[in-house]
N, C-alpha and C positions, 0 to 999 in steps of 0.2 A: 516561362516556357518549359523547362525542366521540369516542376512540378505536374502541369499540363501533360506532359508526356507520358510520365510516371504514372500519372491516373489512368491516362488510357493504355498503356501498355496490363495496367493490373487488370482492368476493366475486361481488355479484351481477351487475357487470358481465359479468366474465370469465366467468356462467354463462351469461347471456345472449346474448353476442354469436356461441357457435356456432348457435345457433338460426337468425341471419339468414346463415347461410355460404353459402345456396345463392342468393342472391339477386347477378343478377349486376354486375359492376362494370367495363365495359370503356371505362372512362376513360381519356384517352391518357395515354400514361407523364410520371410525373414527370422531370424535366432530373436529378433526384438519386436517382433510384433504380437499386441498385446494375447494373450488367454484367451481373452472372453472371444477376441474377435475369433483365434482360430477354435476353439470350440465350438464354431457353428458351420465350420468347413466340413464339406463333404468328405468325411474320412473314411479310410479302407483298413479294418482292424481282424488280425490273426487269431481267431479263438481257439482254443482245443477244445473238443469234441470227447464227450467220455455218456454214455447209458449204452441201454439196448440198442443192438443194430451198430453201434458204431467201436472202430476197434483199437487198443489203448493206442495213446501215439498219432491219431489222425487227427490232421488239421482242416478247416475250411475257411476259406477266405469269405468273410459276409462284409457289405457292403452295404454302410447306415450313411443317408440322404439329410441334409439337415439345410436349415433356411442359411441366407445370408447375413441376416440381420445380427448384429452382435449382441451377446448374452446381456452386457452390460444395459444395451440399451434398448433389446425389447425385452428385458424383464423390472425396465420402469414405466412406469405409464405416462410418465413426465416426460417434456421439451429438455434433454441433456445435450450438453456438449462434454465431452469427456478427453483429458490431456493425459494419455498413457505414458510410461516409463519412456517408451520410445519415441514419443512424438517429443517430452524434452529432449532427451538426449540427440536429438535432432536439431533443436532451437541453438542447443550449445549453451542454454543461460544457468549462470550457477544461480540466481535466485528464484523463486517461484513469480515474484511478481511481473519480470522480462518474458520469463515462460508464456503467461499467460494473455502478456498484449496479441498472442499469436493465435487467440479462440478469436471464433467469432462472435461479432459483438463487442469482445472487450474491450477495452484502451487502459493505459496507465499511466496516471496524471502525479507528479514527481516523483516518478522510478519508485512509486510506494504507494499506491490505492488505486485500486481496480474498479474502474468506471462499467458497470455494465448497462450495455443498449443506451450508453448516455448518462444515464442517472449515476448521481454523486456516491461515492463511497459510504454515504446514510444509508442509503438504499441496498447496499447489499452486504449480506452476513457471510461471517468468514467461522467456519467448522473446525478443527482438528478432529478427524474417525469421529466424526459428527455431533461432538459436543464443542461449547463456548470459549473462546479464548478475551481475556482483558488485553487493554491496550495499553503500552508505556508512553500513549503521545497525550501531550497535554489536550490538542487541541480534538480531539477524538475518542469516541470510545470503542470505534472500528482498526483493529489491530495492524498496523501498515504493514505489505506482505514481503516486503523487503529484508525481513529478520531471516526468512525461512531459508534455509539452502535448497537446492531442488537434490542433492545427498539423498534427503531422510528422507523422499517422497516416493511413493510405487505409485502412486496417480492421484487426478485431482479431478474431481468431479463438479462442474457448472451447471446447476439446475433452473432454468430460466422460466419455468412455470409453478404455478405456487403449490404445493401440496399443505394435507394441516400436521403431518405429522413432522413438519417444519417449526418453528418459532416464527410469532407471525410477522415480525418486521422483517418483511420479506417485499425487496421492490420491485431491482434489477437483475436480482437472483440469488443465490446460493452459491457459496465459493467451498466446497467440503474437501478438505487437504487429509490424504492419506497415507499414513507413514509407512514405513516399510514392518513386514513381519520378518521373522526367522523363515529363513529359505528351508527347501526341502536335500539341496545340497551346503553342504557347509564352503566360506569362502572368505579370505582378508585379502583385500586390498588397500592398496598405498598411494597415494596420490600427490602431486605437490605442482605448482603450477606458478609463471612470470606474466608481468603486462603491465601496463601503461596507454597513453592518451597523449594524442600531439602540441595540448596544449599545458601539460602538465608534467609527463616523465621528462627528466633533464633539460627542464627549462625553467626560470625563474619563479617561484613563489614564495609563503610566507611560512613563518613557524615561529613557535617563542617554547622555552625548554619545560614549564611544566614539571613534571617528574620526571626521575632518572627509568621508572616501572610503566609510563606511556605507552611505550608499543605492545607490553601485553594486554595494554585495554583498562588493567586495574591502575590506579592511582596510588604511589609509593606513602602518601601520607600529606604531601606538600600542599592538598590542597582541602587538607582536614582545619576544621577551627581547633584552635590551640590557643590554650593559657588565657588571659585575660580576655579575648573574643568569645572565646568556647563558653567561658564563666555568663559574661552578660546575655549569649544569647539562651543558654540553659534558667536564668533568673526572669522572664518572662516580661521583661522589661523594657520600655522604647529606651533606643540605644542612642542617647545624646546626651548635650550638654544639660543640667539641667536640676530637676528635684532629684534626680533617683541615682545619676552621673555626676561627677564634678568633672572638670575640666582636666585635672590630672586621671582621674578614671578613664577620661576618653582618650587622652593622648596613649597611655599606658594601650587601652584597648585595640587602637588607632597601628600602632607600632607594633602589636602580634600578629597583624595579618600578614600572612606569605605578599612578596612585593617584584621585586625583578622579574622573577622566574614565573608570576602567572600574568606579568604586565608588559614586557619587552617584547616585543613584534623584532625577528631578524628576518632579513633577505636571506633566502637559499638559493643559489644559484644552480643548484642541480637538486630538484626532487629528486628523491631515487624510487624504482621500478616498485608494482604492487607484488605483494607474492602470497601463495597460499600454501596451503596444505592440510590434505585431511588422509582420515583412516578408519574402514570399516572393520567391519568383525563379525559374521553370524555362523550358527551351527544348530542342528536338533539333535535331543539326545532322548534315544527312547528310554521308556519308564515303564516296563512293561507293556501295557497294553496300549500306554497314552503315550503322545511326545510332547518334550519339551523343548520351547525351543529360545533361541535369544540371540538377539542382536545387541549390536553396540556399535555406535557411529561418535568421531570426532572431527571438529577441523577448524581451521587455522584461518583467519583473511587478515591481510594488511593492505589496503586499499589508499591511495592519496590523488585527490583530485583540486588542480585550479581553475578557479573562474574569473575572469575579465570581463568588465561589462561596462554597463551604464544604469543607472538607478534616480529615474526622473517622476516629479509629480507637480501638479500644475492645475491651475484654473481653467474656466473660461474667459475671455476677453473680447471685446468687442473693436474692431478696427475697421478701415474705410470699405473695404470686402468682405465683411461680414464677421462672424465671430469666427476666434480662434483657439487653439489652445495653446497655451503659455506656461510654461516652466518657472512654479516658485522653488524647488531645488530641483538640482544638477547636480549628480555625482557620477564620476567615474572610480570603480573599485577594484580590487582583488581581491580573493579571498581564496587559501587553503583548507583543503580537508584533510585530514588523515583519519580512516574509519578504521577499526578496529573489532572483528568478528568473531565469537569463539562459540562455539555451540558442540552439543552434545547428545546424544540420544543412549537409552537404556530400554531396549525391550523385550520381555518376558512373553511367551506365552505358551501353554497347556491346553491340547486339543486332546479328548480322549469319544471317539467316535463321532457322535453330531455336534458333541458340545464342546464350545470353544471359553476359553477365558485369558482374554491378555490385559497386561500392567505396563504400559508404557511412561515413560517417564523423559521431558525433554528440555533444555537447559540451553538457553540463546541470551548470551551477553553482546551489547554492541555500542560502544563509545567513537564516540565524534569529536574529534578534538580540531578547533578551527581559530586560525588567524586572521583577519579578516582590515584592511585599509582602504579606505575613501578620499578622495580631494575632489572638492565640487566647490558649491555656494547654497547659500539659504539665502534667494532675493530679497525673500519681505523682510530681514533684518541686515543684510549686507547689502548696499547700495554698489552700481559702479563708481569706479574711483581711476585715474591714469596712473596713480601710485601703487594702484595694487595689481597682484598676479590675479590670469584669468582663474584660477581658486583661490577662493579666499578662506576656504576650513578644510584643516584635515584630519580625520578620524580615526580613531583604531578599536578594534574588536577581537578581545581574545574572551573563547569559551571550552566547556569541557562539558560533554554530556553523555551520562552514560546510561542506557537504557538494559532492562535485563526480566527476560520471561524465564519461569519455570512453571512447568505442564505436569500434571501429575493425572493419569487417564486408568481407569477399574473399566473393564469393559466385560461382561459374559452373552453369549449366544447359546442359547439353549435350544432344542429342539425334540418334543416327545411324538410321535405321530406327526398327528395333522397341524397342533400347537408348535407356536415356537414364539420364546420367549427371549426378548434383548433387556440387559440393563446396563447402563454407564453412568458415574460416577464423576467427576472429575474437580480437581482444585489445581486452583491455577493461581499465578501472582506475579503481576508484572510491577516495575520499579524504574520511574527517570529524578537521578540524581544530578543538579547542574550547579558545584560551587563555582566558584568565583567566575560567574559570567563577566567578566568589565569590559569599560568601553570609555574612550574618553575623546574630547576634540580640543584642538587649536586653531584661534582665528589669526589673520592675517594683522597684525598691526604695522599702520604707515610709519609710525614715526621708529621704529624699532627696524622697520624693514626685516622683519623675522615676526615666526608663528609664534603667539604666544598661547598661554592658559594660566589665567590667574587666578581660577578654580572658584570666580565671584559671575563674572560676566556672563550676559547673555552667548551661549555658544563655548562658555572654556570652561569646562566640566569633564569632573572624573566620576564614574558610577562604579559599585560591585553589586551584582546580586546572588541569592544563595536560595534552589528550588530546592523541594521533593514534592515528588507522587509516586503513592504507591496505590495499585489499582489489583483488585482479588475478586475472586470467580470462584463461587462454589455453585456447581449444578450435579444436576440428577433426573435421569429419565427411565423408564419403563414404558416399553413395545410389545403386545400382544398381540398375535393374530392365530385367526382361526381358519385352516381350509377346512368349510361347511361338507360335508356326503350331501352332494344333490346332482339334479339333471344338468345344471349348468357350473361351469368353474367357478366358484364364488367365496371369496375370503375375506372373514372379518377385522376390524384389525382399530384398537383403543389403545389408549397413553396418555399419561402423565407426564409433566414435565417441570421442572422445577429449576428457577433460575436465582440466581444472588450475588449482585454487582457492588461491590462499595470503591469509592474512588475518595482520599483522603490528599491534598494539596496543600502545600504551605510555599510563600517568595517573601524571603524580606530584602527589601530594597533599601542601599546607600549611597550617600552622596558626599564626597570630601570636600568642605570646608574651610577655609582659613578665618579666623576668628577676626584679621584685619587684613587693608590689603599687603598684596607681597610685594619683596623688591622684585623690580622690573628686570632683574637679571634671574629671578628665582622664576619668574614664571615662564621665562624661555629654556628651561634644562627639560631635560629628556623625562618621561612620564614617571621612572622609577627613580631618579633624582628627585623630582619634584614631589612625590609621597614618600622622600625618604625620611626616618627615623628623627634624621637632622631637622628637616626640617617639619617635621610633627611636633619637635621639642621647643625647634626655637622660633616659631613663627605659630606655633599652635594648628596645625591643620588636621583637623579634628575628624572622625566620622562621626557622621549625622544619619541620621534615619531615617527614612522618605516611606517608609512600609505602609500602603492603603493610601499616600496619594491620589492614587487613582484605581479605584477597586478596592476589593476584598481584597485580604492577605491570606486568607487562607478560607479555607471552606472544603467543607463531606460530601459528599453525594452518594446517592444510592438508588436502584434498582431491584424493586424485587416481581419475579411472575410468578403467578400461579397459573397451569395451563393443562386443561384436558381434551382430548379429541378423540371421535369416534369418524369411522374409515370403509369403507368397501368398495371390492374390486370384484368386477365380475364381467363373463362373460354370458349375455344373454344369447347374443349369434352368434357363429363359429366366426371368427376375425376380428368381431367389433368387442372391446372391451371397456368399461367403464367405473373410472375409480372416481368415487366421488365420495366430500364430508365435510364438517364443521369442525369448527377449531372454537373453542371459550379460551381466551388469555383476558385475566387479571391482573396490571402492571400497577404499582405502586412506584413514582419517581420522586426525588428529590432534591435538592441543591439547599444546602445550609450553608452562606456565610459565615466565619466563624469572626465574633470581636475579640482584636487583640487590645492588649495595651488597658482595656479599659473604655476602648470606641466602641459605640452602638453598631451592631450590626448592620447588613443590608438584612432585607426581609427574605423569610424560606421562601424557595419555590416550590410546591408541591402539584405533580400532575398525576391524579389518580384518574385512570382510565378502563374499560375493560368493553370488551368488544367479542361480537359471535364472528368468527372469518370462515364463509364457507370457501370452495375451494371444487370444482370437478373436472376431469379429462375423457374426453373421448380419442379413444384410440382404433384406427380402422386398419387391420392389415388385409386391404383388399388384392395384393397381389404376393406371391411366396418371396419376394424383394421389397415390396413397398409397404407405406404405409400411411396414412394421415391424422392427423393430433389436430383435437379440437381444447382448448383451456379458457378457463374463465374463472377468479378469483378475488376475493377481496382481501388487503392486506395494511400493514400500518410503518411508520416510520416514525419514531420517537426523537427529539432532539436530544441530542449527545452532551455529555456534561457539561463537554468545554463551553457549548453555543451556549450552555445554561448560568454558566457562573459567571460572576461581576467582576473577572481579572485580570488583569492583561498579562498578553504569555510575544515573545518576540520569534517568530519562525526565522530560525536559519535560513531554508533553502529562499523563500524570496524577501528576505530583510522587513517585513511586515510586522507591526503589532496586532495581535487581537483580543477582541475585546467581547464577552457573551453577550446576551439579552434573555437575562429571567421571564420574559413578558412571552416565549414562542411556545406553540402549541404542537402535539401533535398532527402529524401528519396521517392521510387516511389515501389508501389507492384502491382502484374498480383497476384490474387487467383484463384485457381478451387476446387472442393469439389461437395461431395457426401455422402447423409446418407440415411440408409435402417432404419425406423419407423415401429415398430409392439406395438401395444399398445391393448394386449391379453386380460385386463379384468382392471376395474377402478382404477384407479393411479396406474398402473403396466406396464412397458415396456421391451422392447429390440431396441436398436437402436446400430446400427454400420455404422463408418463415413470414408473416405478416405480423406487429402488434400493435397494440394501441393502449395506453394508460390513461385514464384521468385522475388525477391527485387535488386532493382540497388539503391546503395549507402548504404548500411547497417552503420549504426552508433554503433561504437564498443567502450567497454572502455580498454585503453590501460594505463599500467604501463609505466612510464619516471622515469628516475633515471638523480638528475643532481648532480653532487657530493654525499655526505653523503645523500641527501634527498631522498625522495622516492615519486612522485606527481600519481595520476589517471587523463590520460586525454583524451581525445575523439580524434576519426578519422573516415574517410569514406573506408568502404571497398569497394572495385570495387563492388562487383556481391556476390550475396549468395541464396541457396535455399532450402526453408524448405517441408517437407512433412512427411506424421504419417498416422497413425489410431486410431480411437478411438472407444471402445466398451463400454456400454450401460446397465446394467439389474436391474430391480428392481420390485422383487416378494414378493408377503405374502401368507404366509400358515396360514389356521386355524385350531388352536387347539382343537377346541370346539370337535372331535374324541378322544383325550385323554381321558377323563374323570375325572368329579366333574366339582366343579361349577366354580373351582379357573380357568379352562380352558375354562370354556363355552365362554365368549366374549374374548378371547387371541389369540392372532396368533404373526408367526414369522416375521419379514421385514430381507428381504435378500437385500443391495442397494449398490452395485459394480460397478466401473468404472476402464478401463485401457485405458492408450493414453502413445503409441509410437511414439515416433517423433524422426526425426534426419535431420541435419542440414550441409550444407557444405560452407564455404567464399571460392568463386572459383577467382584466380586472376590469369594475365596472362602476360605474357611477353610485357612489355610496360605499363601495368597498372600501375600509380601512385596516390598518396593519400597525403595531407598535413599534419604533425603530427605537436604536440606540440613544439619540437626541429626544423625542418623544417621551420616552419612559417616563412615568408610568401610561401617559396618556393614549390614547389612540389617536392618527391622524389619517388623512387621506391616504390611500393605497399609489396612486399618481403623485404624493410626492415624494417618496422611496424607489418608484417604480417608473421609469420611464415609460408614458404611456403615447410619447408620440411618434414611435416606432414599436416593432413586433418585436418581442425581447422573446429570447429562448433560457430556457432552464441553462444554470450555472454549469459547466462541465460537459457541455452538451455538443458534440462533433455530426457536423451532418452527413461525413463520409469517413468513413474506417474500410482499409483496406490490406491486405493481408497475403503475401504470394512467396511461396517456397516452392524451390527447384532442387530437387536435389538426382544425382547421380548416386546409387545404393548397388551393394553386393549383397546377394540373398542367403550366401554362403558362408560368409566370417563379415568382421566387422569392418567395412570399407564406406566411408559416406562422406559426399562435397555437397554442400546445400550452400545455395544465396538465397536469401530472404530480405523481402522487402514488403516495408509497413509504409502508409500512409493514411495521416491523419489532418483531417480538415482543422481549421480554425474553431475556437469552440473558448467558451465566455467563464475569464474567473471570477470576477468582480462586478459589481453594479458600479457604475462612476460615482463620486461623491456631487451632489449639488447638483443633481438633473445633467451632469455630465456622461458621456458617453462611457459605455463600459469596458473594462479591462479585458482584452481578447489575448490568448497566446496561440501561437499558429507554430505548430507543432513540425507538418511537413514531409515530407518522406524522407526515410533512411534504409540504406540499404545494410542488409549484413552477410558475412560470408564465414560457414565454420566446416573447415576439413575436420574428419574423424578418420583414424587409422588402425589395424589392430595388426601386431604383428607377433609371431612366437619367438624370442630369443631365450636358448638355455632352458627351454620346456615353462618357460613361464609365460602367458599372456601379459603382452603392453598396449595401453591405449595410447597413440599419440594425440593430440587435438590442435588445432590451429584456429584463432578467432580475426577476424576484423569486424568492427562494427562503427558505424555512421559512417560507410565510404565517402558516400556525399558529403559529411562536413554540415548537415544542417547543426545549428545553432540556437539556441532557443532563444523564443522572442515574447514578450509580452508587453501590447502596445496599443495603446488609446488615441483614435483616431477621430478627428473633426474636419471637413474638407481635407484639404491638403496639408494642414498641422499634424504632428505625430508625436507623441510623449510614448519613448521607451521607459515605460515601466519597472521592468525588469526584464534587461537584454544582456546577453553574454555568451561566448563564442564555448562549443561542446569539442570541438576536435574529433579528432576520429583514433578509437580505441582498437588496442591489438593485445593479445594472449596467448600464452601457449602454456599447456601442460598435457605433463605424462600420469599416467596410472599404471598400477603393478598390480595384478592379478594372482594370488599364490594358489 
């Protein structure tokens, strides 16, 4: 019923508040309201007056009339939605990817990929000042936008209609992130800010010590290979007993690996609070006739979060009421994060008349360091017993990951006349290091009446694993256009674009061993007793090497395009304008397993493809406020490396393995779309949109079950097709009729969005698809594919809703806003075995952030105050059969609180 409410409480706002649009609101501009918008306000400007007839010293006031419509967005031809300075600093989110669940359309699916109009983070491309970024996620080559602080950002631009002077995989739109420049005033500020979560600050979680250099994110050395490890794994060698090992090699080896301090899980009885802090820097300095100018941004995050939950997976079953679903493991967990944030920005730039040239340079480290313990059961090998506890295994998970981009951007803007010429550069390199992942479990033994792990049995096993990837971006663009001399406004406009991805991965996988069994008293000691030195020497418990068990152990990949396009925009009629062109992209992909040890490889994938994508808009401004977009497009989606290679990679956030499928093709999309623009009075709109996609080859992620295990892996569905609507409004009322002074500069912001969408994978008699199990073969599409119900695209929400209230001073910085999201249920998984699919129901949550500005001692302060998930939703991911439920992966959110200040000199 809450939820119910909350839908229609959103609902009716956003139907209501076109009603009062004509009501007027000429409240003086807010200090934070973007440029572009009030650049098209009707302004009243002081000229002085100097020739014949007029006398030195006289003024006239003239008065220039100008549309409403904002710069930014009728001087594109494209479907934008656009997130100004202000519109964050309104959200209150320090990262870009929270910022942005507050566009329309968008959603964000683990606090780090941005779903637009539905479609999966494949489908949409993420910019920095509109060239390429790599990704440091294994399972992705779309960069997760949770690295970005919203610090370094002056806006962010969401382009939802295709143009070609875009790169064509281009689904659900364009994410184009833009950094900040050198201001035209110089300015430092200070910042530093506290917070926590109710189910995490000073309340029970896990941690194990790691390094003594942990909390600044770097790793003091503790979990570097050393000495005889360091040796075997530089000698190219499988690390066992054996030809190449002896048995005192491996103990020797066995015994230099760091052991307590990256294996020991303690209880903390009091997390302590998150904290941050950052500090800006910009100034221009002229150079004569040109300026220079430069920023510089840092800052700080220490972040820790627990989760509680349940972590269940299961069959179908058949019983006297029909089938059901049934749990072969049960676990209930904890797990610690401590995140760890450090980022940087360096930006130069030299404008000397029309022409611009800047050098931005951007620097984002971020390590995860997590604890993580289970007690459950594994049915199909732990039977019931009256002798044993309702858990019979318990598990532990210590990992350390550190991820790390650096951006290096050449950008010039040229302009001679009617020409004007862009070129960007950019190198880029992103890096996830994760030593000593381990993980070990203890089963229950009756006769011992205690957990044991005798590092032999099914279930009582110690693992370490050891990744990298490193992922690098070299691109390059050139933009030319040309405003033609004719009767009608018409401008031509060609490019180049050059793209080059290589993504390099290596995991070698271990397993400790004892060479016979152990005494029974050896295999009930605590997990770093039981690996300890002692007993490596006197029981021989060896590491062993499991590396390509299952997969590749390493493998290249790479991407290269080649890509030209030709463009024009013109107006044939006064109002109607029309940009329309083709795009030629050349893509060369590939995935090379790479053989260690001496193993045969798996075989290359190679996807050479190249495709004409046209691309046109019709844009109507048939009234001095409105306007209407007409768009229609073809576009592509390529599978990402991870789907591509033969590896398995273990996700953190929901405890899952995955695993690729060399066999997917790309993907190809047809778009149409239409939005109605009314833009009634300065940074105030109403827009409503329709679209429709049809995609051939949709790339889905499917559950596999192969024994006890449980993998996620990719497949092509035949044919899928999405289409929605999206509505649009955002008013201010002025207070200043209330009465007293506390009203005189106050008004209300009303800024509501809703986007429906729904989704169908249509397959048909003879359609086939190659799945995980199948490979190489092709089999049925219906038996991957549940074909006897209507399945929607993975990631697919059929209600996104979106409603900010805030109270605002038009005068200095005063602002209280609640905001509240709601997002429908929407599919992450296909069940395994014609089983139903993995749904997470996401739910409404409310948020609340005061902003304050205050003068003490001639210096500006920001104060800020956060609450977020007042409600307490929780997140849920849960596979449904009649009245049977397997929590997938459930675990309680709490409801989070912040506060920081900022210093303004």
């Amino acid at each position: 019923m809450k939820r119910i409410f909350g839908t229609a409480l959103l609902l009716t706002s956003a139907l209501i508040a076109p009603a009062a649009l004509a009501q007027d609101s000429a409240e003086p501009q807010n200090a934070e309201t973007s440029p572009e918008a009030a650049a098209d306000e009707p302004v009243e400007e002081e000229v002085e007056i100097s020739g014949p007839g007029a006398d030195a010293g006289d003024v006239q006031e003239i008065v220039v009339q100008g549309r409403y419509i904002p710069n930014v967005i009728r001087s594109t031809p494209e479907v934008v939605s656009v997130l100004s300075a202000a519109d964050i600093a309104r959200t209150g989110e320090g990262e870009v990817a929270g910022a942005l669940q507050r566009v329309t359309g968008l959603s964000v699916v683990g606090g780090k990929f941005v779903y637009v109009r539905g479609l999966g983070e494949r489908y949409s491309l993420a910019l920095l000042n509109g060239s390429p970024l790599p990704s440091p996620e294994p399972l992705r080559r779309v960069i997760p936008l949770d690295l970005f602080p919203t610090s370094i950002l002056a806006s962010t631009v969401v382009q939802k209609s295709y143009s070609v002077d875009y790169p064509g995989e281009f689904g659900g739109g364009v994410i184009n992130l833009t950094t900040k420049n050198a201001p035209k005033e110089a300015f430092l500020d200070i910042g530093f800010g506290v917070g926590g979560d109710t189910e995490t600050t000073f309340e029970v979680g896990h941690t194990y010590f790691g390094s003594r250099g942990d909390w600044t994110g770097y790793d003091s050395g503790e979990r570097s290979p050393k000495g005889p490890f360091a040796a075997a794994l530089a000698s190219g060698k499988r690390i066992l007993a054996g030809a190449d090992f002896s048995v005192g090699e491996i103990r020797d080896i066995t015994a230099s690996l760091s052991n307590s301090r990256t294996n020991v899980i303690q209880r903390n009885l009091d997390i302590q609070p998150n904290f941050s802090g950052d500090i800006a820097f910009g100034k221009t300095f002229p150079i004569g006739a040109a300026d220079l100018g430069v920023i510089a941004i840092a800052g700080y995050n220490n972040n820790w979060r627990t989760r509680g939950g349940v972590q269940q997976f299961g069959n179908i079953s058949s019983g006297a009421n029909g089938n059901f679903l049934e749990p072969i493991r049960d676990f209930d967990f904890l797990s610690t994060e401590n995140r760890i944030i450090v980022n940087g920005m360096v930006g130069i730039g030299l404008n000397f008349g029309d022409q611009k040239i800047k050098f931005n340079n951007l620097f984002i480290r971020d390590t995860l360091k997590e604890a993580r313990v289970a007690l459950g059961n594994n049915f199909d090998t732990v039977g019931p017993s009256p002798t044993r506890p309702d858990a019979t295994i318990q598990t532990g998970i210590t990992s350390w990951f550190e991820r790390q981009l650096f951006d290096s951007q050449l950008i010039g803007e040229f302009k001679f006349g009617g020409v004007s010429l862009d070129l960007r550069g950019t190198y880029a390199k992103s890096q996830r290091d994760a030593p000593y992942e381990r993980s070990y479990s203890y089963v229950f033994n009756e006769t011992f009446q205690d957990y044991v792990n005798d590092l032999r049995a099914p279930g009582q096993e110690a693992f370490v694993a050891f990744s990298e990837l490193d992922d690098t971006v070299w691109s390059g663009a050139i933009d030319l256009a040309y405003e033609v001399p004719s009767e009608y406004p018409l401008t031509l406009q060609a490019g180049y674009y050059y793209y080059d991805n290589t993504r390099d991965s290596i995991r070698r996988d271990f397993q400790f061993q004892p060479q016979a069994a152990l005494n029974p008293a050896v295999a009930q000691q605590r997990i770093d007793f039981l690996l300890s030195d002692f007993n490596v020497f006197s029981y021989n418990v060896l590491l062993t090497e499991t590396t390509g068990g299952l997969g590749s152990a390493a493998f290249t990949a790479g991407l290269r395009v080649h890509a030209g396009y030709g463009m024009l925009e013109i107006e044939p009629v006064d109002g109607v304008t029309l940009n329309a062109g083709v795009r030629y992209e050349d893509g060369a992909q590939f995935v090379q397993p790479l053989a260690l040890f001496g193993i045969a490889a798996a075989p290359r994938t190679d996807l050479n493809n190249d495709y004409f994508l046209p691309a046109g808009t019709i844009t109507w401004n048939f009234a001095e406020d409105m306007q209407l977009r007409v768009a229609g497009s073809q576009t592509i989606a390529r599978p990402q490396f991870r789907e591509l290679a033969p590896q398995p990679y273990r996700d953190t956030d929901s405890g899952r393995t995955f695993f690729g499928n060399q066999f997917l093709k790309d993907s190809q999309l047809t778009n149409l779309e239409a939005r109605y623009e009314w833009y009634f009075d300065r940074d105030q709109r109403f827009t409503i949109a329709g679209f429709w996609k049809d995609i051939s080859n949709p790339i889905e992620a499917v559950a596999v079950q192969v024994g006890s295990s449980f993998f996620t892996s990719f497949a092509n569905a035949p044919k899928a097709t999405l289409y929605g609507l999206e509505l649009e409004v955002q008013k201010y009322f002025p207070l200043e009729n209330v009465g007293g002074d506390f009203w005189a500069d106050r008004r209300f912001a009303v800024v509501a969005n809703y986007t429906y969408s729904d989704s169908e994978i249509k397959i048909k008699p003879g359609d086939t698809t190659i799945s995980f199990t199948s490979a190489p073969n092709p089999v049925s599409a219906s038996s991957v594919f549940d074909t006897s119900r209507k399945l929607r695209l993975s990631g697919q929400s059929k209600h996104l809703v979106n409603l900010q209230l805030s109270l605002e001073d038009t005068s200095k910085l005063s602002q209280q806003s609640l905001l509240l999201t709601y997002t429908s249920d929407r599919t992450t998984n296909r069940g395994p075995n014609a089983s139903p699919d993995f749904v997470e129901k996401p739910g409404l949550r409310v948020d609340v952030v005061l902003r304050q500005g205050v003068l003490i001692g001639g210096k500006e302060l920001e104060f800020k105050l956060e609450g977020r998930n007042l409600t307490s939703t929780d997140y849920r991911e849960q596979q449904r059969l009649g009245d049977s439920v397997l929590n997938i992966n459930s675990y309680d959110l709490g409801t989070s609180y912040a506060a920081s200040l900022t210093v303004k000199f």
